[in-house]
C-alpha positions, 0 to 999 in steps of 0.5 A, spaced: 779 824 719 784 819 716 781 817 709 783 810 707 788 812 702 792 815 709 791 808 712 794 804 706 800 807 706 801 808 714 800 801 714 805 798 708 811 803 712 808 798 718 810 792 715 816 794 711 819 795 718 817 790 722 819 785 717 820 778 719 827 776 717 829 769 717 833 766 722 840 765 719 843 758 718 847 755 723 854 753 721 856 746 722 862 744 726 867 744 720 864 748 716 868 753 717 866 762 715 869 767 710 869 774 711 873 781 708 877 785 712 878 792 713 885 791 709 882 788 704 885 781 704 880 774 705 880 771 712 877 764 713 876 761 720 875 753 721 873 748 727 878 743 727 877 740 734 875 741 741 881 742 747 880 738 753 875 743 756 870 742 750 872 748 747 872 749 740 879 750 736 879 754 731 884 756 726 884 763 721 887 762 714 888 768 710 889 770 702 889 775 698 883 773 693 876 770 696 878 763 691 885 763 694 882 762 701 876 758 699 882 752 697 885 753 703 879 752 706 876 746 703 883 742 704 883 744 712 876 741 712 879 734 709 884 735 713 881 736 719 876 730 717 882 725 717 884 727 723 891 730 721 888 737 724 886 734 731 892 736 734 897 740 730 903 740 735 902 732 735 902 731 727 908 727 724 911 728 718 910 721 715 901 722 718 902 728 714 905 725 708 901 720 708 894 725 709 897 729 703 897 723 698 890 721 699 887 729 700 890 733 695 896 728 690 890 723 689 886 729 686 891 732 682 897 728 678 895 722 674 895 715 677 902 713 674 905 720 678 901 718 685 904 711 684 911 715 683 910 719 690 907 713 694 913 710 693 918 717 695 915 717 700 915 710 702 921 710 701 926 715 702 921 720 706 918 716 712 924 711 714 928 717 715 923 723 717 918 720 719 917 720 725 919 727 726 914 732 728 912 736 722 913 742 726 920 741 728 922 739 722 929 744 721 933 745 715 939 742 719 935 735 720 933 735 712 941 736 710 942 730 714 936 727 711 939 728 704 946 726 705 943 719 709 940 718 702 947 719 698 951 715 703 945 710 702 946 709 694 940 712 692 941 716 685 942 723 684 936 724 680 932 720 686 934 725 691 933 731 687 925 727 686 925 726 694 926 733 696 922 736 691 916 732 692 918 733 700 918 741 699 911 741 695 909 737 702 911 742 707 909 748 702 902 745 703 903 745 710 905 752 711 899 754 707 895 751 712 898 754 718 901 748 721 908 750 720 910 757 720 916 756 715 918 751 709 925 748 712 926 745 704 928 753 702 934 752 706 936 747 703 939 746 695 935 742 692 940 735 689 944 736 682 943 731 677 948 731 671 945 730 664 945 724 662 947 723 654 942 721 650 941 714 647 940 715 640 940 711 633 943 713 627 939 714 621 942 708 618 941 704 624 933 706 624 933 703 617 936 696 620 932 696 625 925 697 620 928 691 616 929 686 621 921 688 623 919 687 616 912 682 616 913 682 623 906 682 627 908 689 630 911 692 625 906 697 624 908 699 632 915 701 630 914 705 624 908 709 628 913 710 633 919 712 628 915 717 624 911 720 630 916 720 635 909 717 639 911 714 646 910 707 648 904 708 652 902 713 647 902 708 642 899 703 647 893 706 648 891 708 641 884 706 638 882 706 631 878 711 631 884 714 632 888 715 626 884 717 620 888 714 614 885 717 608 887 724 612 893 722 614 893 724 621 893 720 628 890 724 634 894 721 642 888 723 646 889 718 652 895 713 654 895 705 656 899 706 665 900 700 668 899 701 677 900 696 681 900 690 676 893 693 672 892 696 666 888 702 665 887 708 661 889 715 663 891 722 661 896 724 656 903 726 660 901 734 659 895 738 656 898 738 650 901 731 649 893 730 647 894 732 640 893 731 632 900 727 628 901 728 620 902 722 618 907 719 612 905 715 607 909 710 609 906 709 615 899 710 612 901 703 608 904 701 614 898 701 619 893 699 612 897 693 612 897 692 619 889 693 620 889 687 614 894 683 616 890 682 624 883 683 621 881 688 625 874 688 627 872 696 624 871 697 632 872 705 633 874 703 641 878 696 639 885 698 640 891 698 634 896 695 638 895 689 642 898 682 644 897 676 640 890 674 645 887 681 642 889 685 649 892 690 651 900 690 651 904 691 657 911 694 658 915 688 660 911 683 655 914 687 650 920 690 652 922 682 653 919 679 647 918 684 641 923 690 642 930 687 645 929 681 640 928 686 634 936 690 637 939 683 637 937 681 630 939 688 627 946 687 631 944 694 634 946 695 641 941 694 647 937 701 648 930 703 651 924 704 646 924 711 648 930 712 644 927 711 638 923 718 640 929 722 642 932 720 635 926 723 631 926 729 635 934 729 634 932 728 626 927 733 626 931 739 628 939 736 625 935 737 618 932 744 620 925 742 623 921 749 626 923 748 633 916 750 634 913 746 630 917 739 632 916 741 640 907 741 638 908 734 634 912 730 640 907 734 646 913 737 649 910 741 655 914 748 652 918 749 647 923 751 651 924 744 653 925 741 646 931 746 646 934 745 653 935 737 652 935 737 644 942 743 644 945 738 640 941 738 634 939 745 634 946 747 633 946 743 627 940 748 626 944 754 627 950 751 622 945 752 616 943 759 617 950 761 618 950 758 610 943 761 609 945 768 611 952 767 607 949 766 600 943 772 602 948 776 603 953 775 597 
């Protein structure tokens, strides 16, 4: 005789063997699979369309981590939403351009950045390659598309900017499966000779700051001066910004203009967000500033703006407050942004840690600063050759 102890176990090993699983969900069209193979690597497989018989088209895209398939997964997905997919065979160059701007640019680069590559592409991409199918596309067609735009006039550091930006779109597309090569790899990319810096002496700056003396924005040039701050930079700042008792101003945002509208974005590079010391002079300057304009203690009102207390544009400024200031110094007729390359310039002449004068201005690497700014450093090496001649006797 079975006791009921038997009875209850036969009974659980019944039931765990005869468990109800659940029905798994279906995917939708579009929604595409992932899975690892045998080899290691990640395949995801994706919908993009139906063929003229209602079969589903699918494509395969393969990596070598899981989250580098899940991006290219989610960018086929956009894609294929926008009907770039529907027919690869058929996409053009310009249709795909296009798609990438809204897709993948519109979700990476600042405003001003996306601006800048609407109009390559508007420009110097699609008039000449546009029509073309993206697939097809051989280097021999993108060295003529090259020398066209040189024969055009177009300047050595818009080509350079065209084919860089023409090659990040075709590797995109090559990562998607939709080419089976870059074309661009053949091609060298434009060269552009190095421009000379325009610069302003010391004598010149100090010109400069004298004939500004009681003007409205005095305070915004020698902010510009002391910190080597960019324009938009300095547009943007806010009075909770700059903390006068500790002598320290922080760029956390830029004032852009896109398409005749101001608006605010993010620093150029992470670290163009940063703390600036500031100097006595300029704390005075910017006291008198915020006493001279009655500035309401409004954390988000803006330092700098125009007589109507809004924000400053570019041309307005450039037009009205900075040629002005160079004609009535007698000083030649240089951009604004001189006045950042001159600081730069003096920091390091004067024997600035390079480190430490690439961290204040926000350059993106410190290699950078010694690239572009060679000629001061070898005023730096200058001094330690006189440095190592008094050490060593």
């Amino acid at each position: 005789m079975i006791s009921s102890r038997h009875l209850e176990i036969l009974l659980s090993y019944y039931l765990s063997q005869h468990k109800e699983t659940p029905m798994a969900k279906r995917r939708g069209n579009g929604e595409g699979s992932i899975y690892r193979r045998a080899d290691g690597k990640w395949c995801a497989s994706v919908t993009i369309g139906h063929d003229e018989n209602g079969r589903r088209k699918r494509r395969y895209l393969y990596g070598r981590t899981k989250g580098e398939v899940l991006e290219k997964l989610d960018e086929t997905r956009a894609n294929a939403r926008s009907g770039v997919l529907a027919e690869p065979s058929r996409v053009t160059v310009g249709e795909y351009a296009r798609n990438w701007l809204e897709t993948v640019a519109k979700e990476r680069v600042r405003v001003t950045t996306l601006a800048n590559y609407r109009r390559l592409v508007t420009l110097h991409i699609v008039p000449h390659l546009g029509g073309n199918r993206l697939n097809q596309i051989a280097p021999l067609h993108l060295q003529t598309w090259l020398v066209t735009l040189e024969r055009a006039g177009v300047s050595p550091t818009q080509r350079q900017a065209a084919h860089v930006l023409f090659k990040t779109i075709l590797g995109h597309a090559l990562k998607l499966g939709l080419i089976v090569r870059n074309p661009l790899d053949a091609i060298d990319k434009p060269r552009v000779g190095r421009k000379e810096l325009q610069l302003l002496t010391t004598d010149q700056i100090r010109i400069l700051l004298a004939t500004a003396r009681g003007q409205r924005l005095e305070a915004l040039l020698v902010v510009a001066v002391s910190t080597g701050a960019r324009l938009g930079e300095l547009f943007g700042l806010q009075w909770r910004d700059i903390d006068l008792e500790a002598a320290t101003l922080t760029i956390q945002r830029t004032l852009v203009e896109v398409g005749g509208h101001l608006e605010f974005g993010e620093p150029k590079t992470t670290r163009s967000r940063r703390r600036v010391d500031l100097p006595a002079a300029t704390v005075r300057a910017l006291r008198e500033h915020r006493n001279r304009e009655q500035a309401i203690p409004h954390p988000t009102m803006l330092v700098f703006t125009d007589t109507m207390g809004k924000p400053l544009r570019r041309s307005n400024f450039s037009r009205r407050v900075w040629h002005p200031w160079l004609r009535r110094a007698g000083l030649p007729s240089v951009k604004f942004h001189s006045l950042r390359h001159s600081h730069i310039t003096m920091l390091l002449a004067d024997g600035g840690n390079l480190l430490a004068v690439s961290q204040r201005v926000g350059h993106s690497r410190t290699s950078m600063t010694a690239d572009v700014y060679a000629h001061a450093i070898e005023g730096m090496q200058r001094d330690l050759v006189s440095r190592l001649d008094r050490v060593m006797g």
